[in-house]
C-alpha positions in Angstrom: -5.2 17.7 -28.2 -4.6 14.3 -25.8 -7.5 14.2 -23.5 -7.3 12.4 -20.1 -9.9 11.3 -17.4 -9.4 10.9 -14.0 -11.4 8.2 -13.4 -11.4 8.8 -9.2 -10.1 10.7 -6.6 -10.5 11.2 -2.9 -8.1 14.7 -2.7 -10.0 17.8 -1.3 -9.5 19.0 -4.9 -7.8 18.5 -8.3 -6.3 21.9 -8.9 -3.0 20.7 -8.9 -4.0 18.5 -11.9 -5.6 20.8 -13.4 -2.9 23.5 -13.7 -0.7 20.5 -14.9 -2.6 19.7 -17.8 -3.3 23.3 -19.4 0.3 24.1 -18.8 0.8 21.3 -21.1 -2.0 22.3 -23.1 -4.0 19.0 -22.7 -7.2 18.6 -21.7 -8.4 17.2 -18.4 -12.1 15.0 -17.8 -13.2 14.6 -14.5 -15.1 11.5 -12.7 -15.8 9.6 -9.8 -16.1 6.1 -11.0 -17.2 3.2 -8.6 -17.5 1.1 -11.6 -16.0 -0.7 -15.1 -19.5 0.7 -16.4 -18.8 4.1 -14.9 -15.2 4.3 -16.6 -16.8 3.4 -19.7 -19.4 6.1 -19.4 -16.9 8.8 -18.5 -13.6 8.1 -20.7 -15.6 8.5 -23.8 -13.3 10.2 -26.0 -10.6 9.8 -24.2 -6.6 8.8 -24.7 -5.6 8.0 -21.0 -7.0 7.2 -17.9 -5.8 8.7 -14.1 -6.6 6.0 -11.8 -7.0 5.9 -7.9 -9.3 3.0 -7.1 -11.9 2.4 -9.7 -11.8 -0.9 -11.5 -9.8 -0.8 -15.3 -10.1 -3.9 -16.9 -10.1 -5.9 -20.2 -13.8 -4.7 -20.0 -13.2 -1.0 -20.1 -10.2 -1.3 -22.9 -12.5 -3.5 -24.8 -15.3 -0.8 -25.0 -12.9 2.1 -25.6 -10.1 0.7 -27.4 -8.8 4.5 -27.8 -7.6 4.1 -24.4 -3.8 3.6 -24.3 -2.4 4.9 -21.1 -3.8 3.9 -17.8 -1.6 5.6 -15.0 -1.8 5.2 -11.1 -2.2 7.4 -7.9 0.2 5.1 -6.3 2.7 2.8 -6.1 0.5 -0.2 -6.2 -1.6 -1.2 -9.1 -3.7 -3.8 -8.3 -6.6 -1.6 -9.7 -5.5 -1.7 -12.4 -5.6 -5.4 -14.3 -2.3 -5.7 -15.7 -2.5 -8.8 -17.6 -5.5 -7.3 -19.7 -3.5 -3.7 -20.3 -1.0 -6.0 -21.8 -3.2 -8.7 -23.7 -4.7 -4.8 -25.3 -1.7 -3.2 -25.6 -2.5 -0.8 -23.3 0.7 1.0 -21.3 0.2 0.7 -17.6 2.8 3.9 -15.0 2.8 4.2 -11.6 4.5 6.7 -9.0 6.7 3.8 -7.5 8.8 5.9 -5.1 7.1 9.2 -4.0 5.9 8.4 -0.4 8.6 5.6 0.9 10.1 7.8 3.8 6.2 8.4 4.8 5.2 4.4 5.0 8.5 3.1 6.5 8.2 5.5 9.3 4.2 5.2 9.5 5.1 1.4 10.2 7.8 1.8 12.9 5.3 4.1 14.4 2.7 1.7 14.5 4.9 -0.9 15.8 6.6 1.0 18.5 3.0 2.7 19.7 1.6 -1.4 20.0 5.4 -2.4 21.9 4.8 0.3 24.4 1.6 -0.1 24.7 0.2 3.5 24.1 -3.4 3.2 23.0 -4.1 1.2 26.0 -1.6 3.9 28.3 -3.9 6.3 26.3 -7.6 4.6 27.4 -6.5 3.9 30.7 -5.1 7.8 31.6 -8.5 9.0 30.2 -10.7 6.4 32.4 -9.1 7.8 35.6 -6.7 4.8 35.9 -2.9 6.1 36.3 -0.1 3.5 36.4 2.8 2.6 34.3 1.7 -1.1 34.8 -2.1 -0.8 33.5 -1.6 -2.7 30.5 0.7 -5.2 31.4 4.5 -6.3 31.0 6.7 -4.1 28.3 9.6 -5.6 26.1 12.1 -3.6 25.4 12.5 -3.2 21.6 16.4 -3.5 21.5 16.5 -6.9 22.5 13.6 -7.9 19.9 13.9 -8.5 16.3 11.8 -7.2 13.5 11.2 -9.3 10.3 10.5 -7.6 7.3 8.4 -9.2 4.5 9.0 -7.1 1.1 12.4 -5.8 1.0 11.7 -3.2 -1.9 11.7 0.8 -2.0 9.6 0.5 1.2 11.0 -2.7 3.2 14.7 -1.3 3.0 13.7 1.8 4.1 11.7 0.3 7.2 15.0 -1.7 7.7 17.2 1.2 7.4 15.0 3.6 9.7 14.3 0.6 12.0 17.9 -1.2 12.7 18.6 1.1 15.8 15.7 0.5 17.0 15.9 -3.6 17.6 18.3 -5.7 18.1 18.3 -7.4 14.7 16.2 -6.8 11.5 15.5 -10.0 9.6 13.8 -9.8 5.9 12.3 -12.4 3.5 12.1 -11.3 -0.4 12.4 -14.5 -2.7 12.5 -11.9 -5.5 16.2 -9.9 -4.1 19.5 -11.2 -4.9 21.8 -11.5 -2.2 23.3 -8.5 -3.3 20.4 -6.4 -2.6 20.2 -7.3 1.0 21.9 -4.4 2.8 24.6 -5.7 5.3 22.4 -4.9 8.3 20.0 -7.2 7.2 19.8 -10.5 7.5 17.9 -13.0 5.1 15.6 -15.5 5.7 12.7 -17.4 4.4 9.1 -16.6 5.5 8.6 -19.8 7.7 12.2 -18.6 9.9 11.0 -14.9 9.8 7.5 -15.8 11.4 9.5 -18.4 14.1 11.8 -15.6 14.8 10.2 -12.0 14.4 9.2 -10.5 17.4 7.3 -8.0 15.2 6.7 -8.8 11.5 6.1 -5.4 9.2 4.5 -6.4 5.6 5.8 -4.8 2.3 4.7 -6.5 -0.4 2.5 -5.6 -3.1 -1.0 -7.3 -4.0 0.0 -10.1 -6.1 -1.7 -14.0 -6.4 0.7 -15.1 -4.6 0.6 -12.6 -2.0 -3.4 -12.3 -1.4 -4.2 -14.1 1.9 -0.8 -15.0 2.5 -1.3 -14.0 6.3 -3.6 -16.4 6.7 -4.5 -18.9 9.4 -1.8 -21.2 8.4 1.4 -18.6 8.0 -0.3 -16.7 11.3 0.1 -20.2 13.1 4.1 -20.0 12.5 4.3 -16.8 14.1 6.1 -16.2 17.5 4.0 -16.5 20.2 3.4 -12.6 21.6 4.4 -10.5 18.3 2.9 -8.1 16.6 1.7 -7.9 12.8 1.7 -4.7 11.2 0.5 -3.9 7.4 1.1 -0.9 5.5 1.1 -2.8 2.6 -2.2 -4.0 1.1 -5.2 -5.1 3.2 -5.9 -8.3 1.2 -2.6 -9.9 2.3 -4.1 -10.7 5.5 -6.7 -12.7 6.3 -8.8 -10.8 8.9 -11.0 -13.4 10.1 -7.9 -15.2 10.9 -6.0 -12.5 12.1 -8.7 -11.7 14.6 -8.8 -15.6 15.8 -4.8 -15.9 16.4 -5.2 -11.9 18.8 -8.2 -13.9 20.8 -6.4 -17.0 21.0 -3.5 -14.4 22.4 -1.0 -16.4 20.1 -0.8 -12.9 18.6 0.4 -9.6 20.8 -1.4 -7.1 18.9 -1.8 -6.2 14.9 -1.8 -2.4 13.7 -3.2 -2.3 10.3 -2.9 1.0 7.8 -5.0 -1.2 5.3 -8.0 -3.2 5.0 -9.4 -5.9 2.6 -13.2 -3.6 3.0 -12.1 0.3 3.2 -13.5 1.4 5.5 -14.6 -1.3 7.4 -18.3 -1.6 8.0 -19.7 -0.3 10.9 -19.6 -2.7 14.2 -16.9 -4.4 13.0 -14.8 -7.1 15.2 -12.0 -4.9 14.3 -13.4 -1.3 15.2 -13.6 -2.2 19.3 -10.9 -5.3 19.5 -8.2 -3.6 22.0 -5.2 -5.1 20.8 -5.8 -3.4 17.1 -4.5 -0.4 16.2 -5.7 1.2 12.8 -5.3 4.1 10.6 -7.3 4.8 7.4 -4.9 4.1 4.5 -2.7 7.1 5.7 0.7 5.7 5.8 1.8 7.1 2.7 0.4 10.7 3.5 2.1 13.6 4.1 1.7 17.1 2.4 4.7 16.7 0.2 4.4 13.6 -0.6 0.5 13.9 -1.5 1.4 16.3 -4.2 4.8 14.4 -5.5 2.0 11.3 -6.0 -0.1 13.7 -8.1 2.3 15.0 -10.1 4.2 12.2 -10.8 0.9 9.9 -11.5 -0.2 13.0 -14.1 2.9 13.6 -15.4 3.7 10.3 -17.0 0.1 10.7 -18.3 1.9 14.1 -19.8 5.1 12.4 -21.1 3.1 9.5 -22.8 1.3 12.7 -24.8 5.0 14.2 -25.8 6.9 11.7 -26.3 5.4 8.0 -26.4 6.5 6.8 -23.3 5.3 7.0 -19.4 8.5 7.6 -16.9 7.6 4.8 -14.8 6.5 2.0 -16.6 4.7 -1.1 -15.0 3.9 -2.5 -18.8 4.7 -1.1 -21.8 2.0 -0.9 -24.6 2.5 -0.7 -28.2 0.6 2.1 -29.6 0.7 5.4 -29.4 -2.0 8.5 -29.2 -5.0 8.2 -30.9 -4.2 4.3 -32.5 -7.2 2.0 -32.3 
């Protein structure tokens, strides 16, 4: 019988898991790892790992080499080191596409609440102040353009929900063809996107060459007065210099889903700054699409078992259940 742990989880439950497994007659281990060591510990015995956002390394395959399958709550998998699953052998799934409608619109949300202003409209109405002009001038958003940084699953759906909004929608993605830019959006390298964007929406995964890539040097290229929003991963922007451009007041404002330190530690420059809006890594949550992330992250744990492979593949291994 394949045996899989979850290494993590932060749901209310794991029911849904649960039933998935003993349909398919497979048995499920339970964790919460904070740790290599505590994967170690828990996945003794086991042929597959169910990751949210403990570490799995070349450490963890090393000390239980039965481990063959390491699949992800997500479409990112920087948890997960990818280069070591491969060096081992190791097959590494995600669920790339179950929450895309949820993060595109969380972004245009979060762009549209910082344009009009509403969490100040909001602080002002409840501190007995009552004027449309309390926090200041208003652009309207359809003369403005938006520059998208990651045009995949997510970026083309921020541009597609998004293009009535503004008046243009510019993207950079040195990965896309031309082909692959829809016809509504124009493309442009990251140094015209940051001179022109009036509000620049990231989409890219967590990568070497992404980490700190909105740092002090691309945040100095940015239009004076935009707005930075991330739903992507917190480590693509350097806080410390994200908070110097807002106080400088190069920047307009910055709404951030995601956070390099989550959460951030209490007293934080970021908690009380007034031109920050945050939510707590929610953008991709919605009922539905909470449970089409489960499924789809346990089923290619369940597929793997039947039939050798994972649906959605980041890197293929090379040996199947039970090899050493």
């Amino acid at each position: 019988m394949a045996r899989f742990l979850v290494t993590d989880y932060d749901f209310p439950d794991l029911e849904l898991e649960r039933r998935l497994f003993r349909e398919a007659g497979m048995e499920l281990v339970e964790a919460q790892c904070r740790t290599e060591q505590d994967v170690i510990d828990a996945a003794a015995g086991c042929d597959g790992l169910l990751v949210q956002y403990a570490p799995v390394n070349a450490r963890v395959f090393a000390a239980r080499p039965q481990i063959r399958i390491a699949s992800r709550y997500g479409a990112g998998y920087d948890t997960i080191d990818v280069a070591d699953a491969r060096a081992y052998g190791v097959w590494v799934a995600n669920s790339p596409d179950y929450g895309v409608g949820e993060v595109a619109t969380h972004a245009l949300a979060m762009a549209l609440a910082l344009l009009r202003h509403l969490p100040q409209y909001d602080r002002d109405v409840r501190a007995g102040r009552w004027h449309y002009t309390t926090p200041g001038p208003i652009r309207r958003a359809s003369e403005l353009t938006l520059g998208i940084v990651g045009l995949g699953r997510i970026g083309k759906r921020m541009a597609h929900v998004a293009r009535n909004v503004f008046a243009r929608v510019i993207a950079c993605d040195p990965y896309l063809i031309d082909g692959d830019f829809p016809a509504y959006v124009q493309r442009v390298d990251l140094e015209a996107l940051c001179a022109q964007a009036d509000v620049v929406s990231l989409h890219v995964p967590l990568t070497d060459e992404t980490r700190g890539l909105f740092g002090a040097r691309t945040l100095a290229r940015m239009r004076r007065g935009a707005i930075l929003v991330n739903t992507a991963r917190g480590a693509v922007v350097d806080i410390d210099a994200l908070l110097a451009a807002l106080e400088a007041g190069a920047l307009d404002g910055a709404a951030l889903d995601v956070l390099p330190q989550e959460p951030p530690p209490a007293g934080h420059p970021l908690l009380a700054h007034p031109r920050v809006l945050l939510s707590p890594h929610a953008a991709f949550y919605s009922e539905a699409a909470e449970v089409e992330l489960r499924r789809k992250a346990a089923q290619n744990l369940i597929d793997w078992a039947r039939t050798g492979r994972p649906r959605y593949v980041v890197v293929e291994g090379r040996n199947g259940i039970g090899s050493e």
